[in-house]
C-alpha positions as CSV (number, residue, x, y, z in Angstrom):
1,X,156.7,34.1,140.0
2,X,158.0,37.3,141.5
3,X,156.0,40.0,142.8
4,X,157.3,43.3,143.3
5,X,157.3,44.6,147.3
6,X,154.8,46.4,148.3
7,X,156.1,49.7,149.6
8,X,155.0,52.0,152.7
9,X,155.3,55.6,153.5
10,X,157.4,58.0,151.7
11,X,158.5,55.4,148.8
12,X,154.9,54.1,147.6
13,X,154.0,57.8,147.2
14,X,156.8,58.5,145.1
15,X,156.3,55.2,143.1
16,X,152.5,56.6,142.1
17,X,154.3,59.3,140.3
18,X,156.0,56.7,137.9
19,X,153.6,54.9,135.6
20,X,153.3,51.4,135.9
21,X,151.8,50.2,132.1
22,X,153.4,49.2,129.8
23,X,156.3,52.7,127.8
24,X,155.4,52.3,123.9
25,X,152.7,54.2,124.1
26,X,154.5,57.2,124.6
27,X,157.8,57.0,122.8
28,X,155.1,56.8,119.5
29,X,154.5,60.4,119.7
30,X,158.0,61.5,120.3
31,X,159.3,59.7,117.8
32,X,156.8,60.9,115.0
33,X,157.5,64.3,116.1
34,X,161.4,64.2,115.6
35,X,160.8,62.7,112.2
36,X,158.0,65.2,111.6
37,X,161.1,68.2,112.8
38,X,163.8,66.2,110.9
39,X,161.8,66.2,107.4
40,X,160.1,69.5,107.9
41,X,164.0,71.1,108.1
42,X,165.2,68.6,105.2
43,X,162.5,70.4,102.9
44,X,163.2,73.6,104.4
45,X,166.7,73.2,103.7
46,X,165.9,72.5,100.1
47,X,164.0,75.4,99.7
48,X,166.7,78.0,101.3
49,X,168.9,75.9,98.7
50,X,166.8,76.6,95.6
51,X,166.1,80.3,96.3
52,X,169.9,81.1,97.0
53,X,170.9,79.1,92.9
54,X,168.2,81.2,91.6
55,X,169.7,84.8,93.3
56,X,172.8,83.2,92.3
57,X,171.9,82.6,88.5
58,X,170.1,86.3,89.1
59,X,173.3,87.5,90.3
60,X,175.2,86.0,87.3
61,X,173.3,87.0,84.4
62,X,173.4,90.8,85.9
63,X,177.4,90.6,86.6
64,X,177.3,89.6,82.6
65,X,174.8,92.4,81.8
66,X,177.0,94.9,83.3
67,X,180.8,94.0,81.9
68,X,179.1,93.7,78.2
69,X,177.5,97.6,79.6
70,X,181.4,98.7,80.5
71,X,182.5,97.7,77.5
72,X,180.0,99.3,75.5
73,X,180.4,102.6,77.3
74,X,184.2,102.3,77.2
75,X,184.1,101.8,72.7
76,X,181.6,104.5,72.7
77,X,183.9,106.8,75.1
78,X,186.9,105.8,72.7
79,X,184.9,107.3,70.1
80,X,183.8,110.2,71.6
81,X,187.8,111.0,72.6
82,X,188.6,110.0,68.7
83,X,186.4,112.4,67.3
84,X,186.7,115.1,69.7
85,X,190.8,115.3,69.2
86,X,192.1,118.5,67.7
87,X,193.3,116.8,64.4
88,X,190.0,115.1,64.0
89,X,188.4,118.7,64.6
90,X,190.9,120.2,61.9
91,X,190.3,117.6,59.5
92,X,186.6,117.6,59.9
93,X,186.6,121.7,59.8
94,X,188.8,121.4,56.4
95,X,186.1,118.9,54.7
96,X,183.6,121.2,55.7
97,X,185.3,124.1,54.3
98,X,186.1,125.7,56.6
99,X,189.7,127.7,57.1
100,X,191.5,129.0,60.2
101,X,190.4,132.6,60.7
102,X,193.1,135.9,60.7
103,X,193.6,138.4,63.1
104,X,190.5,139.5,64.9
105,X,189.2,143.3,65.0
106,X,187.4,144.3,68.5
107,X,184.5,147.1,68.5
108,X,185.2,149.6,71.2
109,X,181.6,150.2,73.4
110,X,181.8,154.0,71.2
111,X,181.8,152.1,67.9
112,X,185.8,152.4,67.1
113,X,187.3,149.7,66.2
114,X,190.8,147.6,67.2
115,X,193.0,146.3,65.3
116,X,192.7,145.1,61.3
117,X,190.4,142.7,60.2
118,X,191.8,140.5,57.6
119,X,189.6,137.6,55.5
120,X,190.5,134.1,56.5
121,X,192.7,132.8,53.9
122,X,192.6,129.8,52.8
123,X,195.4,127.2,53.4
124,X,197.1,124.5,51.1
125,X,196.8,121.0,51.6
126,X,200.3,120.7,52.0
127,X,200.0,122.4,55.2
128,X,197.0,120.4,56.7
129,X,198.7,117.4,58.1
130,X,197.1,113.5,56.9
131,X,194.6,112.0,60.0
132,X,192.1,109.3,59.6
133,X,189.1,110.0,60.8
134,X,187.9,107.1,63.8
135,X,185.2,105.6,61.3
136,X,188.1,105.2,58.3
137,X,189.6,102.6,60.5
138,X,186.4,100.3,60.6
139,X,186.9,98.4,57.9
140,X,183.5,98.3,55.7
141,X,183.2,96.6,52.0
142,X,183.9,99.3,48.8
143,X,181.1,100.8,47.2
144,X,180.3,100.3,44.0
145,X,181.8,102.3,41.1
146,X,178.1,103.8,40.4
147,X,177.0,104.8,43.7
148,X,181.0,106.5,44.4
149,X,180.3,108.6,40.8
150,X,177.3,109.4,42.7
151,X,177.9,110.5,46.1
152,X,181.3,112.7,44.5
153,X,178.9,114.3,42.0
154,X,176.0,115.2,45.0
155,X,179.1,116.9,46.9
156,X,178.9,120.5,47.0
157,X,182.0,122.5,46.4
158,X,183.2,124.9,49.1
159,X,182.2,128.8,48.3
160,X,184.9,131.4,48.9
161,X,184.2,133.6,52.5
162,X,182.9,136.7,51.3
163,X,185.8,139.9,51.9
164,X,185.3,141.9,54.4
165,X,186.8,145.7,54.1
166,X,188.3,147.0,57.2
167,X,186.4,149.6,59.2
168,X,187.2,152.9,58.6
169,X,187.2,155.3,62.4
170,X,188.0,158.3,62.6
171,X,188.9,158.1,66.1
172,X,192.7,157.4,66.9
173,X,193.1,154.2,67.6
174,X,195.9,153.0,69.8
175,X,198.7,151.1,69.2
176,X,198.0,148.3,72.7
177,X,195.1,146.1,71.8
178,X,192.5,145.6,74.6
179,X,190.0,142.8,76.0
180,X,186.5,143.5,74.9
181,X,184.4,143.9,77.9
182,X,186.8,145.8,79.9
């Protein structure tokens, strides 16, 4: 069989530096640590995976949370504008009672007064124009014939504003009206 030279000098120092047994013995190790590294990132991968669907499902459920928010604030804001309308305002004074006031008097710093007072009289329903109120166009099931008797019988009339006689001064008043405070 063949033998392998024998070498001299510079060469059979550079051929100690080789090994000479047999190479399975350590591709073993190299290979088990590139599977190792190849299934350690798989499982990492996985991970990264799972935590990034659950911030996404996260992220989800909050988007939701916040459109079904905006569209709460926007039907309350509706509402607000609805009842805060001058013809709402009118129609809710006039249920209450209440009637547009006259011509305001002004009390001079001295005690004379400006101008005439005059009571508040009350206007005709011919004149207060017809608005539904923001809750009148929900619709809601009739009440019973009972409980309306009820309610209209529990309702208290409006009293009359009380007259109030003008101010007698003895000062002379004049004729241009002024700011108070000035």
């Amino acid at each position: 069989m063949s033998r392998k030279p024998e070498l001299r000098g510079r060469a059979a120092r550079l051929a100690r530096l080789f090994p000479t047994g047999p190479g399975q013995a350590a591709r073993t190790p190299f290979v088990l640590l590139v599977v190792l590294l190849l299934g350690g990132g798989l499982i990492g991968l996985l991970v990264l995976n799972s935590a990034l669907s659950e911030g996404q499902f996260k992220l989800d459920d909050l988007q939701k949370q916040t459109k079904s928010l905006t569209d709460e604030e926007q039907a309350l804001q509706r509402d607000v504008d609805a009842y805060s309308a001058p013809d709402a305002l009118q129609r809710r004074a006039h249920e209450l009672g209440m009637v547009p006031g006259g011509d305001p008097a002004f009390l001079d710093p001295n005690g004379t007064v400006k101008g005439v007072p005059e009571q508040a009289a009350e206007k005709t329903s011919a004149d207060t124009p017809v608005v539904l109120a923001p809750e009148a166009l929900i619709s809601r099931p009739s009440p019973s014939p009972t409980r309306a008797a009820g309610a209209a019988a529990r309702v208290a009339t409006p009293t009359p504003a009380r007259s109030v006689a003008p101010v007698q001064s003895t000062a002379v008043q004049s004729s241009t009206p002024t700011t108070p405070g000035r």
